[in-house]
C-alpha positions as CSV (number, residue, x, y, z in Angstrom):
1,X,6.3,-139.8,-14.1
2,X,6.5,-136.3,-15.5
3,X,9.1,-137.5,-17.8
4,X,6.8,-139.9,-19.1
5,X,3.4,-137.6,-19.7
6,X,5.7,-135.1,-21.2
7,X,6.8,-137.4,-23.9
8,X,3.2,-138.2,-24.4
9,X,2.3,-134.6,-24.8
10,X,5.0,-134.1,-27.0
11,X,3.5,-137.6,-29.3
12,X,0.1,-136.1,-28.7
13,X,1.4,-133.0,-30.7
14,X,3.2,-134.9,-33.5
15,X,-0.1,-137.1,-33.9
16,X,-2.3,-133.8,-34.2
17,X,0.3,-131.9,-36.6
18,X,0.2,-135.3,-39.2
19,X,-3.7,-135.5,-38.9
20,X,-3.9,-132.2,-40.1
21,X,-1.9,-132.8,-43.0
22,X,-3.3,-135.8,-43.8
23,X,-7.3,-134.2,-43.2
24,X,-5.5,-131.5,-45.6
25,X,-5.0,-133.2,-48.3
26,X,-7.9,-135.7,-48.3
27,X,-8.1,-139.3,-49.0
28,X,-4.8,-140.6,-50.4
29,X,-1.3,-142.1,-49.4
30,X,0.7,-140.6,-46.9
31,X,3.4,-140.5,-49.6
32,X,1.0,-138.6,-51.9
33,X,0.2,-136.2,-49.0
34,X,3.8,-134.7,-48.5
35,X,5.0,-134.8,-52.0
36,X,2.9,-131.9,-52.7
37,X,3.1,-128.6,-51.1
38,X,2.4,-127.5,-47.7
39,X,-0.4,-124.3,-47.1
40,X,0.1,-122.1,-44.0
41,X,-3.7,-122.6,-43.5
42,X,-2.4,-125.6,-42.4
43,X,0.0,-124.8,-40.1
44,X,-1.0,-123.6,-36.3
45,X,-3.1,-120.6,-35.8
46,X,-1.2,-117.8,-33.9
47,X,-3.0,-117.1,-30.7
48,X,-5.1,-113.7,-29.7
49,X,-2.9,-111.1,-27.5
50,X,-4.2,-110.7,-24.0
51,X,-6.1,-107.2,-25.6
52,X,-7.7,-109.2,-28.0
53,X,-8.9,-111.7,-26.2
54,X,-10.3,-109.4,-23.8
55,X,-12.4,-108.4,-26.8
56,X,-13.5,-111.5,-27.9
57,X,-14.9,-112.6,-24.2
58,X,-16.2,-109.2,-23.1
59,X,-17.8,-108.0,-26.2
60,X,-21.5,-109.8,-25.4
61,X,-21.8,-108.2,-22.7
62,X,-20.3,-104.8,-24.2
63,X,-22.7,-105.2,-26.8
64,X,-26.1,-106.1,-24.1
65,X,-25.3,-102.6,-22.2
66,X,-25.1,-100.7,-25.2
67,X,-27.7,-102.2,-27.7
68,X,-28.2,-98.4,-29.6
69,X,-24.3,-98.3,-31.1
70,X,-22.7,-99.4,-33.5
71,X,-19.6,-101.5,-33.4
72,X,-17.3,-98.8,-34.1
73,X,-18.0,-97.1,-31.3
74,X,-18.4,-100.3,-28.7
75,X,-14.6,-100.7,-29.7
76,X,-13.7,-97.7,-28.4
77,X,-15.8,-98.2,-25.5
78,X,-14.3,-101.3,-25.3
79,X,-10.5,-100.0,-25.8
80,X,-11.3,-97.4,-23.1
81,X,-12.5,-99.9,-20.7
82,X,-8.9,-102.0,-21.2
83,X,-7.3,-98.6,-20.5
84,X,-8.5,-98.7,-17.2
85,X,-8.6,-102.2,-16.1
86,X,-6.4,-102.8,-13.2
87,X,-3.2,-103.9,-13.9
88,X,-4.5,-107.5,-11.3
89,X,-7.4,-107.8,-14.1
90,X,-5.2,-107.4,-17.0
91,X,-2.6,-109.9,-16.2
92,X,-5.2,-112.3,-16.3
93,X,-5.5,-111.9,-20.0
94,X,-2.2,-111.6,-20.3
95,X,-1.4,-114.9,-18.6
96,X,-3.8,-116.7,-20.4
97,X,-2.1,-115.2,-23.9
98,X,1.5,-116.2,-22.6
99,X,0.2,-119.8,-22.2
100,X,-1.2,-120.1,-25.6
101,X,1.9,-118.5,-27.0
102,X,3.8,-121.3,-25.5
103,X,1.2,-123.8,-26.6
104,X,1.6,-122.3,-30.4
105,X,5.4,-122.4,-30.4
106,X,5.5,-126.1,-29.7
107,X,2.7,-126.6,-32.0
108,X,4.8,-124.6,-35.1
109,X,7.9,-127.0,-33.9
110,X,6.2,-130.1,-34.3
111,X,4.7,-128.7,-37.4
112,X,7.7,-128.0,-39.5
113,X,9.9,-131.0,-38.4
114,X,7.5,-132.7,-40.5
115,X,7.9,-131.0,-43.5
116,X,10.4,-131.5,-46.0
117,X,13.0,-129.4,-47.3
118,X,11.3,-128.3,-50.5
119,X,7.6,-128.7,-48.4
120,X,9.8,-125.5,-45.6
121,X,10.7,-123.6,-48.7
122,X,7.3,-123.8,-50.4
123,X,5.5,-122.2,-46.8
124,X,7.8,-119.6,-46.5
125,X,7.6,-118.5,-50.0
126,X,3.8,-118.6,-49.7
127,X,4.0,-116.7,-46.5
128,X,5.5,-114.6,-48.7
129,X,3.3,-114.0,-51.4
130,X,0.6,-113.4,-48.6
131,X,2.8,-110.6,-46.7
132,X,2.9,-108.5,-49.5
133,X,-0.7,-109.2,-50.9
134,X,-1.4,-107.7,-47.4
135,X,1.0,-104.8,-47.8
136,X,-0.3,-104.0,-51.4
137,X,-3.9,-104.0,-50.4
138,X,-3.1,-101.6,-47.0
139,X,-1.3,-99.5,-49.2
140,X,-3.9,-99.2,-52.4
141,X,-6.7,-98.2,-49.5
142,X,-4.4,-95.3,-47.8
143,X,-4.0,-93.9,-51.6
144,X,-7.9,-94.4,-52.4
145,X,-8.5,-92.6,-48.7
146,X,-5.8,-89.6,-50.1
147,X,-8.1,-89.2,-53.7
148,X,-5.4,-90.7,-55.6
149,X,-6.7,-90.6,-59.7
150,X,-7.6,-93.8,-60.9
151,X,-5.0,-95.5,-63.3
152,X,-5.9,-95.0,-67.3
153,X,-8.4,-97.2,-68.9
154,X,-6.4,-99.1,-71.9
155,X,-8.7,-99.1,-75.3
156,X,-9.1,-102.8,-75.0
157,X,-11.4,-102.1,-71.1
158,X,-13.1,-99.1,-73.0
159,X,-14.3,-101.5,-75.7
160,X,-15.4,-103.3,-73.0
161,X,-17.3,-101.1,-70.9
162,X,-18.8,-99.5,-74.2
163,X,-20.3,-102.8,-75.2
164,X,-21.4,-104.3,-72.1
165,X,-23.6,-101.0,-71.5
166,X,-25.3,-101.5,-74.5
167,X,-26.0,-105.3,-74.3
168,X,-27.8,-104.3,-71.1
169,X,-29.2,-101.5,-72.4
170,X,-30.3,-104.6,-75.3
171,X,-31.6,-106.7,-72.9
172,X,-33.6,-104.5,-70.5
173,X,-35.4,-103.5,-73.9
174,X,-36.2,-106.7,-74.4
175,X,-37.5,-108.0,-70.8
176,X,-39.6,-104.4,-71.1
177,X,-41.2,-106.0,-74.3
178,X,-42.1,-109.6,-72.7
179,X,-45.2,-110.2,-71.8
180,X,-46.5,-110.9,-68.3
181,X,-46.7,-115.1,-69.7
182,X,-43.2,-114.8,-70.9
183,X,-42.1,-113.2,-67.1
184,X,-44.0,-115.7,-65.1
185,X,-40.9,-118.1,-64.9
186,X,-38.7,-115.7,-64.2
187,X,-40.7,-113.7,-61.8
188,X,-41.1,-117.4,-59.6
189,X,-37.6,-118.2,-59.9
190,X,-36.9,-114.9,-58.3
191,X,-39.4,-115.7,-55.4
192,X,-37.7,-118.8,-55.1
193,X,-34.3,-117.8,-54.2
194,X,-36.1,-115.2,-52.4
195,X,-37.2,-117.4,-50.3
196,X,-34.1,-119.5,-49.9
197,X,-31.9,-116.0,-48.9
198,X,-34.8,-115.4,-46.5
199,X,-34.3,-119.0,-44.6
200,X,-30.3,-119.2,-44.7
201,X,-30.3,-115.5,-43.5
202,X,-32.2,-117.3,-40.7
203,X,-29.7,-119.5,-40.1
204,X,-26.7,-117.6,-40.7
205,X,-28.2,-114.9,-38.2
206,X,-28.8,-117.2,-35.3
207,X,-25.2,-118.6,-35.6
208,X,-23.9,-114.4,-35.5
209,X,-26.0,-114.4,-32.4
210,X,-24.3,-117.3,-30.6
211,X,-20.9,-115.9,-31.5
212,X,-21.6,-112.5,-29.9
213,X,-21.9,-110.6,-33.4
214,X,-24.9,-108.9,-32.9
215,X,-24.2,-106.2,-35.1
216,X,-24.1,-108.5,-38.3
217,X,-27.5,-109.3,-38.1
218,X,-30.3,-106.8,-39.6
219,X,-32.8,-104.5,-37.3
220,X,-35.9,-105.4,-37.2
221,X,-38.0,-102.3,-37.6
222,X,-41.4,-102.6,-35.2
223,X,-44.2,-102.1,-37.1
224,X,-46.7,-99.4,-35.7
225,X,-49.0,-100.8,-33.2
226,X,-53.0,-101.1,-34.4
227,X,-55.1,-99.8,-32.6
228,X,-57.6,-101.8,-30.4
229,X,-61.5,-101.0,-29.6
230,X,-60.6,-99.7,-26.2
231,X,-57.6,-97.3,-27.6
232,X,-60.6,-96.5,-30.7
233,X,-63.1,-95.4,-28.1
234,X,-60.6,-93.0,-26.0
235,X,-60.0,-91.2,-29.2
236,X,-63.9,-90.9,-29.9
237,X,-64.6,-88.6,-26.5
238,X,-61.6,-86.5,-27.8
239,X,-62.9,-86.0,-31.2
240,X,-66.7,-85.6,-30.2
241,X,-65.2,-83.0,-27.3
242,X,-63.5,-80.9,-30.0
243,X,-66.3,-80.7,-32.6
244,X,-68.7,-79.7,-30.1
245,X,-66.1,-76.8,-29.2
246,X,-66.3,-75.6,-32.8
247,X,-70.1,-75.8,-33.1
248,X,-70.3,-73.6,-30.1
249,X,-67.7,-70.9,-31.2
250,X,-69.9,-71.0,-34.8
251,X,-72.5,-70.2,-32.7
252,X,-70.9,-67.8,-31.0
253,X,-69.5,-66.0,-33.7
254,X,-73.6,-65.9,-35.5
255,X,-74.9,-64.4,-32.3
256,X,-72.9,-61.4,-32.1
């Protein structure tokens, strides 16, 4: 029996890996599907380490108990709290990981037994590409962090720059000289997408909140309270109170 549900989990995995390649590259032939090339978005995702996915499922409530910081320092917070989780706690992260690890490696397995020769060789020269993207990028931010000059402008981006300043400069001239007619479509266009931001910043904020990324979405500012007939006539006793204090020391003052 456990011969036979592990073949099925192992046909399970094959069926998964060939619907993914087939979602991948739309509607078409199977044929037409692997003659092209293979992406490693395509390809399984590698699991979180057991750190990491202590992140992931602790940083809500992280993120409740310490509303007033920001999310630099709730990871440290959080990276201190790992520090000193018992060793019990953490290998219940850490089992979890292993499991998905194995998971993944069977996953990649059934994933490249499907791909052809020139498919294999196309992945791992993208993986490549992507590598050292990665490593170019980490190292042009350490020299932009050490004030490295910036590279030499050729004559051809000078030209550039030099003419694109002044076609602004053109056209803000121009919109300065239209009149308030000549604005109005602009003006309601501008209102218009306005509007759309506002309502897909709705949106986009209340799916942050379900993923636990509060700290994505903007701070509402409250605005200062008005003040009500009852607050209105406390102040009125205060102020009647204090000119009647300067009448008296006028008075005062005449008498001697």
């Amino acid at each position: 029996m456990a011969g036979v549900l592990s073949l099925l989990g192992r046909a399970a995995t094959v069926v998964t890996g060939t619907q993914r390649l087939l979602r991948a590259c739309g509607v078409g032939s199977a044929e037409k599907c692997f003659s092209r090339g293979i992406s490693t978005y395509e390809a399984p995702k590698r699991p979180l380490t057991a750190y990491l996915r202590f992140l992931v499922e602790n940083r809500p409530v992280f993120k409740q108990k310490n509303p007033e910081i920001n999310s630099k320092e709730l990871l440290k917070k959080m990276a201190g709290a790992w520090r000193e989780l018992p060793a019990s706690q953490k290998q219940v992260y850490e089992e979890a990981s292993k499991t998905e690890w194995q998971r993944y490696e069977k996953e990649v397995a059934a994933f490249k037994a499907q791909l052809t020769p020139a498919q294999a060789a196309a992945l791992k020269e993208e993986r490549s590409r992507q590598q050292a993207k990665r490593r170019s990028l980490r190292i042009k931010r350490e020299l932009t962090v050490l004030g490295k000059p910036k590279n030499p402008r050729n004559a051809f981006n000078i030209f550039v720059s030099e003419k694109f300043k002044a076609k602004i400069k053109q056209l803000n001239d121009t919109w300065q000289k239209l009149s308030s007619s000549q604005k109005q479509p602009y003006m309601q266009l501008a209102e218009d997408d306005k509007i759309r931001y506002q309502n897909e910043m709705k949106l986009w904020e209340a799916k942050m909140i379900q993923l636990g990324r509060e700290d994505l979405v903007r701070s509402r500012k409250k605005k200062p309270k008005k003040k009500t007939a009852e607050t209105a006539k406390k102040t009125e006793p205060v102020k009647a109170s204090s000119r009647e204090q300067k009448v008296k020391l006028k008075l005062k003052k005449s008498e001697e």
